[in-house]
C-alpha positions in Angstrom: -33.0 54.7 -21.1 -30.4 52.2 -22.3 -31.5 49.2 -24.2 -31.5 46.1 -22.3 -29.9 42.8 -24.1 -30.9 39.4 -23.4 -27.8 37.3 -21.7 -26.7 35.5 -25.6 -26.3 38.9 -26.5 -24.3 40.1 -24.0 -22.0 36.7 -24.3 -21.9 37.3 -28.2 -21.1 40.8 -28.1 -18.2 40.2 -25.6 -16.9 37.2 -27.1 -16.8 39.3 -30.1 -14.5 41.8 -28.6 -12.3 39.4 -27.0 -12.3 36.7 -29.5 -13.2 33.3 -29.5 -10.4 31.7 -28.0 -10.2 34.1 -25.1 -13.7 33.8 -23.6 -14.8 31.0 -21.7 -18.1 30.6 -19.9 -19.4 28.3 -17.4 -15.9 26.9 -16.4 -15.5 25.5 -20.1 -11.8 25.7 -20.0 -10.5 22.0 -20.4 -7.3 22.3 -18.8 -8.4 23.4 -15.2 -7.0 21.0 -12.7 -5.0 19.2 -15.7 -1.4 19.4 -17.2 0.8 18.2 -19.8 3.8 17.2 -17.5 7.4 16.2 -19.0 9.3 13.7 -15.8 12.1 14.8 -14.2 13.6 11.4 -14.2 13.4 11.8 -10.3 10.6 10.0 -8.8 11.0 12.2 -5.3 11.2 15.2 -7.6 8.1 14.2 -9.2 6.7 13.5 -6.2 7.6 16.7 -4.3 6.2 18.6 -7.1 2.6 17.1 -6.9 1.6 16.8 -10.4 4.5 13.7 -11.9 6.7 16.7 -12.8 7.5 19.8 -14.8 4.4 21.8 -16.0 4.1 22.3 -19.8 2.6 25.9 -21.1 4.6 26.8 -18.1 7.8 28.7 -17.2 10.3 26.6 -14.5 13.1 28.1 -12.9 15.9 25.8 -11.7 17.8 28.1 -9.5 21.0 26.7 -7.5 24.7 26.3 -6.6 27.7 25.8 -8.6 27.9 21.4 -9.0 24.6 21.6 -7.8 22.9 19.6 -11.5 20.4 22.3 -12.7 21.8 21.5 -16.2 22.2 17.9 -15.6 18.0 18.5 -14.3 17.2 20.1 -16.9 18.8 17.6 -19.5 17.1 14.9 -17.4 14.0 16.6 -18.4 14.7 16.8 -22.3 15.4 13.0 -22.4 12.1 11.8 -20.7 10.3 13.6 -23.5 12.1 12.8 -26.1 12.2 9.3 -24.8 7.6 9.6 -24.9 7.8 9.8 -29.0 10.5 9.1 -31.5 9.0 12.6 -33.0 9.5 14.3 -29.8 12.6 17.5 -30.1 13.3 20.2 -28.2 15.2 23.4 -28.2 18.4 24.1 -25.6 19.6 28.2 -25.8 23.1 27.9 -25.0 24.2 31.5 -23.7 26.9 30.1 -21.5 28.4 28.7 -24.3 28.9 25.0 -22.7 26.5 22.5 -24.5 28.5 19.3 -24.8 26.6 17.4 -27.2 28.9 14.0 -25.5 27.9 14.4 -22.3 24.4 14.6 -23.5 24.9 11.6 -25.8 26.3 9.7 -21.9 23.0 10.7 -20.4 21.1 9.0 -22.7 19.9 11.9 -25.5 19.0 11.4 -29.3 21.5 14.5 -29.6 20.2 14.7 -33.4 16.4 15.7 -31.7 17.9 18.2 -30.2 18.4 21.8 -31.6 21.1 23.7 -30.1 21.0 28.1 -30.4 24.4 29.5 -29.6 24.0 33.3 -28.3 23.4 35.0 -24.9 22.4 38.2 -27.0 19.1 38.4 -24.7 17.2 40.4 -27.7 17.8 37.7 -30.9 16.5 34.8 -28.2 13.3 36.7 -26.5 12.8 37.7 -30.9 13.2 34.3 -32.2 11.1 32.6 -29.6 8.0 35.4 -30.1 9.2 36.8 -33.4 8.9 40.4 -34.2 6.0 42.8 -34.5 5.4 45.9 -36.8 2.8 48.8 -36.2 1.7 50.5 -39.2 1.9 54.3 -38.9 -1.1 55.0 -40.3 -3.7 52.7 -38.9 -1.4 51.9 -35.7 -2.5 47.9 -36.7 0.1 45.6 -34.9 1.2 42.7 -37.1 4.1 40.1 -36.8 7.1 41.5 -38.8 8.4 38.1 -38.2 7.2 34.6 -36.8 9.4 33.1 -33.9 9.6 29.4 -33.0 6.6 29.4 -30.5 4.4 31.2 -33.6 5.4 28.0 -35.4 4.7 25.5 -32.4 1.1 26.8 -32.4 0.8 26.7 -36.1 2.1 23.5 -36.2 3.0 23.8 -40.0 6.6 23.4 -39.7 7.2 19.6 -38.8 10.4 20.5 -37.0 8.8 22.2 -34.4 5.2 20.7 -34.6 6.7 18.5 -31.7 9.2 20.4 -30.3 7.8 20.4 -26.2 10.5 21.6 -23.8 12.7 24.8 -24.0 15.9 25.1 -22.0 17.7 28.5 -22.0 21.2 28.2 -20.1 21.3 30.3 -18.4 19.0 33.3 -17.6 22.3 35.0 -15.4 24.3 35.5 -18.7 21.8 36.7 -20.5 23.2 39.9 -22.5 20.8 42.4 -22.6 20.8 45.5 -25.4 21.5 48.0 -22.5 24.8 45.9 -21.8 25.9 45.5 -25.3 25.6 49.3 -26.0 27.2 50.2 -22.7 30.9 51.7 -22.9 33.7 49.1 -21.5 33.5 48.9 -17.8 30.5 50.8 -17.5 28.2 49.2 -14.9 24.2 49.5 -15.4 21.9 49.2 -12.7 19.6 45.8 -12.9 19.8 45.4 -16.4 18.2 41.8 -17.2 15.5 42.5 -14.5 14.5 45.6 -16.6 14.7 43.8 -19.9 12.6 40.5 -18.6 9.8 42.4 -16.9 8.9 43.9 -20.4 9.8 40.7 -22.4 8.3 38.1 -20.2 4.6 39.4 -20.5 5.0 38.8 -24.3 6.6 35.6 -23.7 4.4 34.1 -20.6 1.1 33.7 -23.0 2.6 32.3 -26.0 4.7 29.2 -24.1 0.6 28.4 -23.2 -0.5 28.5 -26.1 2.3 26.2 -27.4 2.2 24.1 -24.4 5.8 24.1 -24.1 7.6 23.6 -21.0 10.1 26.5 -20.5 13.4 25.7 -18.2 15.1 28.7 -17.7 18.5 27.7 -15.6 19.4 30.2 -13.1 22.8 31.0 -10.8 22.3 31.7 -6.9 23.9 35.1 -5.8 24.3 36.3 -2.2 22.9 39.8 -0.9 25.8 41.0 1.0 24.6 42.7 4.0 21.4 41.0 4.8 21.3 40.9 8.3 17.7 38.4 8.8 16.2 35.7 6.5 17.8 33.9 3.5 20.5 36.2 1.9 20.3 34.3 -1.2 18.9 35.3 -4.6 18.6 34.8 -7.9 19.1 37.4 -10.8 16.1 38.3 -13.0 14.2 40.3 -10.6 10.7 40.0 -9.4 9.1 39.6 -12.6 11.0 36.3 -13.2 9.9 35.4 -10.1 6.4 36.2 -11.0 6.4 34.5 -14.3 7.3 31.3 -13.0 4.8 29.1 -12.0 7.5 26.4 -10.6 10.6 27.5 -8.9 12.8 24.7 -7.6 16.0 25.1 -5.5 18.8 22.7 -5.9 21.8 22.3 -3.5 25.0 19.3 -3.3 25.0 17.2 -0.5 28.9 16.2 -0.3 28.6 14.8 3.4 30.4 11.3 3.6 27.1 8.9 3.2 26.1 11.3 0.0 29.0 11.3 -2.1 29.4 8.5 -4.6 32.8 6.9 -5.3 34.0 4.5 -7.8 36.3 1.3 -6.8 39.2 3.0 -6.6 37.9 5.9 -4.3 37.7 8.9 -6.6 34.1 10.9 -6.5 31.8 10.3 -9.5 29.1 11.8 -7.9 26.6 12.6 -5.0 23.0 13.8 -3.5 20.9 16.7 -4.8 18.5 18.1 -2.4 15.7 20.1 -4.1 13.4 22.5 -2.3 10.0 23.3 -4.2 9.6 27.4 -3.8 6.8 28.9 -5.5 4.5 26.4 -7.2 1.5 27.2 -9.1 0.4 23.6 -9.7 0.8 21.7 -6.3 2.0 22.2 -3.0 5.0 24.5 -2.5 7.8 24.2 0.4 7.9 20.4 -0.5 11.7 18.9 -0.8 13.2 16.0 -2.0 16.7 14.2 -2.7 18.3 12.2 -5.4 21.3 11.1 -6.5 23.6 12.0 -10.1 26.3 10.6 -11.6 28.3 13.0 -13.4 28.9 10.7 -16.3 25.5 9.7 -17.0 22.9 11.8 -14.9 20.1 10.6 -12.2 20.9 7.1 -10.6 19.5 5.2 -7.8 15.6 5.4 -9.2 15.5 1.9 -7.2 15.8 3.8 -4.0 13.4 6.3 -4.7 11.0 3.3 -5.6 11.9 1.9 -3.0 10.9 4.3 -0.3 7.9 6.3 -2.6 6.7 2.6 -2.2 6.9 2.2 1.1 5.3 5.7 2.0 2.4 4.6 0.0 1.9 1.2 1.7 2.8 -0.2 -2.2 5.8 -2.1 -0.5 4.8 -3.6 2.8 7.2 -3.0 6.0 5.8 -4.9 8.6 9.0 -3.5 10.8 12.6 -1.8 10.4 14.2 -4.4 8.4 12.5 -6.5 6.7 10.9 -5.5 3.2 7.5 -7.7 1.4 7.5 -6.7 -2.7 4.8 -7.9 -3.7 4.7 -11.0 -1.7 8.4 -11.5 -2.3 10.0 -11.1 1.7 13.2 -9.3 1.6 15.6 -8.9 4.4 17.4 -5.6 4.9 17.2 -2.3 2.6 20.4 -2.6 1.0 18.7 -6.1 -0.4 15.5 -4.1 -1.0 17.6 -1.7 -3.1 19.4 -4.6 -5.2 16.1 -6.9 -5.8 14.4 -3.8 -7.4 17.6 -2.6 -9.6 18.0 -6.4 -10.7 14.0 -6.0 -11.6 13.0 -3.1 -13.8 10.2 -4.2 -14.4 8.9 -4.5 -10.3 10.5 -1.0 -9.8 8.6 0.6 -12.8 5.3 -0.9 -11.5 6.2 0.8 -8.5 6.6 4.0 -9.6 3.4 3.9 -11.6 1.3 2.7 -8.4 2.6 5.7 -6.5 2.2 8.3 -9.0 -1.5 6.9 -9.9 -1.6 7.1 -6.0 -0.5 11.1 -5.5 -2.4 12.0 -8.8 -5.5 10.6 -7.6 -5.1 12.6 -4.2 -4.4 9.7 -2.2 -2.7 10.3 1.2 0.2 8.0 2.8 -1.1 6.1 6.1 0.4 7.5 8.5 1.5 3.9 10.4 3.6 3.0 7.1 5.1 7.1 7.4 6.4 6.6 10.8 8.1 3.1 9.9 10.0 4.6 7.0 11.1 7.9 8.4 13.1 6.1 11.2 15.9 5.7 9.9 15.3 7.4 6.2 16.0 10.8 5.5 15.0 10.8 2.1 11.0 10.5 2.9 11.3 12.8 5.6 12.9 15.3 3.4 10.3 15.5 0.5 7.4 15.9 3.7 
């Protein structure tokens, strides 16, 4: 007859095989139902995602057209947290080869925070991110051959990367994969980055949570060619991408006449991005939302978004289709709306914290104030 163990034993012995930091009992795991988040400087985008923005110790995928500001997005990203803590830096993997370290500067980045890896050789970045490993050949022991920059995140012994928070890779398309590289000229290999991720992206998926680092991998849209039924377009990586993603957003221009920005003198500096949530892990999926960019200098129009996030909530009152009450302040027109809150910062920032404390805390718009603003507003009835 087997011996029988009182409960303590049984936790000890299995916490003993597992180790300590894998086992938790009784729900004791702190960070159920909470997340580090890094804004998206979008307060829509925010929105739509459910939780303020990007999830760190997770992997984001920002998947879209040509023009369509996943790079702008994801340097959007790197400013707001390195605008949280003058120690703050983070890491952009160049493969494409096209980090502008001015245009960065025009969207408001401490460029000097930043560190910059030049190489789409897919094996150095997966290796310097979660080092190497060796197995000895006679005890079979696994041990790091060498430490990559997560191992040092986590140790937090190296001050230039005890801080480092967000990882962008640019872009997960290009990536050059050691199949590829070894390949004869002209030789074509069948799915080689899907094949490469779905071994490297187990390794990599537990480390960026341990480091609670938010990982942006920028991705192209491609075209199935053929598909007769459903949405034709893709993106490369392959189903384990897709499954190691806990965020996937979808971006797309608008260039129709009332989205596109000009300047005075007519010429296009910029226009709407609409962004569909796909697969997310940490809110509601399917949500959209819209915002405007600049090209020069990144997300603009954060009044309007205020604006109308405020509304929705009943933050901003709307007692009918034109007229506007800001904190007791009556305000004819949107336009004038728009103005009074990019003239105050201050209002527009109080705002945007009233509504995010609002969607955090699981509060719901009333429904009377969602009719009002959807009638002649497609950016709330875009993000429903």
């Amino acid at each position: 007859m087997p011996k029988i163990i009182s409960q303590s034993e049984a936790e000890k012995e299995i916490t003993k095989f597992f180790g300590d930091d894998t086992v938790f009992m009784n729900g004791d795991i702190s960070s159920i139902g909470t997340y580090d988040v890094i804004k998206t400087g979008s307060e829509s985008l925010d929105y739509a995602i459910g939780i303020g923005g990007i999830p760190r110790g997770r992997i984001t995928q920002l998947a879209g057209q040509e023009s369509s500001g996943k790079t702008m997005l994801a340097l959007s990203c790197i400013k707001n947290y390195l605008d949280e803590n003058p120690e703050n830096t983070a890491l952009f993997i160049d493969a494409e080869y096209t980090y502008d370290p001015d245009w960065a500067m025009s969207q408001g980045i401490d460029v000097s925070r930043v560190m910059v890896i030049k190489t789409n050789d897919a094996k150095k970045i997966f290796e310097g991110l979660i080092g190497k490993v060796s197995v000895n050949s006679t005890t079979k022991k696994i041990s790091k051959k060498m430490k990559g920059i997560l191992d040092h995140i986590i140790e937090g012994t190296d001050p230039r990367f005890k801080s480092l928070g967000i990882i962008v890779l640019d872009s997960i398309a290009v990536l050059n994969t050691p199949l590829e590289m070894s390949a004869d000229v002209g030789k074509a290999n069948m799915a080689p980055i899907p094949r490469f991720l779905s071994t490297e992206l187990k390794k990599l998926t537990p480390v960026v949570a341990e480091a609670n680092v938010a990982f942006v991998g920028i991705n192209q849209v491609r075209v199935n060619l053929g598909q007769m039924f459903g949405d034709p377009t893709t993106s490369p990586g392959g189903k384990a991408l897709k499954h190691a993603c806990s965020l996937m957003i979808n971006m797309a221009p608008i260039f129709s006449a009332d989205s596109v920005i000009k300047d005075d003198s007519g010429d296009r500096v910029g226009h709407m991005v609409r962004a569909k949530i796909g697969k997310n892990k940490v809110g509601t999926p399917f949500r959209k939302a819209e915002y405007s960019v600049k090209y020069s200098t990144g997300i603009v129009n954060q009044n309007i978004e205020a604006l109308e996030l405020g509304t929705k909530f009943s933050i901003i009152d709307r007692p009918n289709n034109r007229n506007y009450v800001i904190y007791g302040e009556k305000i004819l027109g949107r336009d004038n709306a728009a103005k009074y809150l990019d003239d105050n910062k201050d209002i527009a920032e109080r705002i945007c914290s009233e509504v995010r404390s609002a969607y955090l805390n699981k509060q719901t718009a009333p429904s009377s104030s969602k009719v009002e603003a959807e009638e002649d507003n497609p950016l709330i009835s875009s993000i429903e």
